[in-house]
C-alpha positions in Angstrom: 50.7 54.5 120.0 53.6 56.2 121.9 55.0 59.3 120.0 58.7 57.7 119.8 57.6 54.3 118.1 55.2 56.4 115.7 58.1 58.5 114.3 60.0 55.6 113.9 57.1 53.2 112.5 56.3 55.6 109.6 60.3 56.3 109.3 60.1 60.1 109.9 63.3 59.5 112.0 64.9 56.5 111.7 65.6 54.8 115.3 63.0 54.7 118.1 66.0 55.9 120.7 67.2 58.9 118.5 63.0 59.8 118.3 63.0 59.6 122.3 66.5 61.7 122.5 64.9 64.2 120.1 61.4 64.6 122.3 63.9 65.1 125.5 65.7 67.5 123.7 62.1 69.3 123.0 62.9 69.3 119.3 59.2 67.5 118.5 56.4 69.6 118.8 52.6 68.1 118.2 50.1 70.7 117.9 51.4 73.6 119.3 53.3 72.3 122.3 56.4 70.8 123.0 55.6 66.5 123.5 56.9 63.7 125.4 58.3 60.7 123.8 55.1 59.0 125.8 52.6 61.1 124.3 49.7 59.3 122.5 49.5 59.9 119.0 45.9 60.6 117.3 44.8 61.1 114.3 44.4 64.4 113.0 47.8 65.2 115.5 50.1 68.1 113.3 53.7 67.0 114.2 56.8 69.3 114.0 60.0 67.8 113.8 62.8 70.4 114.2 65.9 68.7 113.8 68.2 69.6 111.3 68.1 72.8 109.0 64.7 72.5 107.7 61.8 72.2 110.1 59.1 68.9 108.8 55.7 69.3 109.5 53.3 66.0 109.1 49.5 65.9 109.8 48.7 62.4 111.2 46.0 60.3 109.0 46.4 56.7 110.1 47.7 55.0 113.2 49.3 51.6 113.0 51.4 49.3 114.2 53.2 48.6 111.6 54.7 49.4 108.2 56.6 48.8 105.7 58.9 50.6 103.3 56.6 51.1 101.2 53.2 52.5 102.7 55.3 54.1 105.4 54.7 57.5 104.2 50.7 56.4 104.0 50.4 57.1 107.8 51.2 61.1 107.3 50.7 63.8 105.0 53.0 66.7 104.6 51.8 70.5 105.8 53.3 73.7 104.8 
C-alpha cells in the first residue's frame, strides 16, 4: 500500500492529499530516510511524522486496506 493512503487509512493524518503534501514537503520520514508519498509500506516500517510541534513515531504491524474508527490505531504501535 502506498505511503499517502496508509497514513490516511489508519488516520495518523487525516486526508490522503494533506499525507501526499506532507511527503513532498519531506516532513515523513520511514526508517531513517526521507519517503515518497509512493513508497510501499511494510510491515515492521518505523514511520516519523514531523508535522506540528511534537514529532510521532509509529512502527508498522499490519497492512490493510481498510479501517474503521475503531481498529484504526490496530495497524501501528507507538515508539519513543
Amino acid at each position: 500500500m502506498r505511503l499517502d493512503k496508509y497514513l490516511k487509512v489508519t488516520r495518523l493524518i487525516k486526508r490522503r492529499t494533506v499525507a501526499n503534501d506532507a511527503c513532498d514537503a519531506e516532513k515523513i520520514v520511514v526508517n531513517g530516510k526521507v519517503a515518497r508519498a509512493s513508497y510501499d509500506v511494510k510491515v515492521g516500517d518505523i514511520i516519523e511524522i514531523n508535522m506540528g510541534t511534537r514529532p510521532l513515531k509509529v512502527k508498522v504491524l499490519t497492512v490493510t486496506e481498510h479501517a474503521t474508527k475503531d481498529n484504526a490505531a490496530d495497524n501501528y504501535t507507538v515508539v519513543d
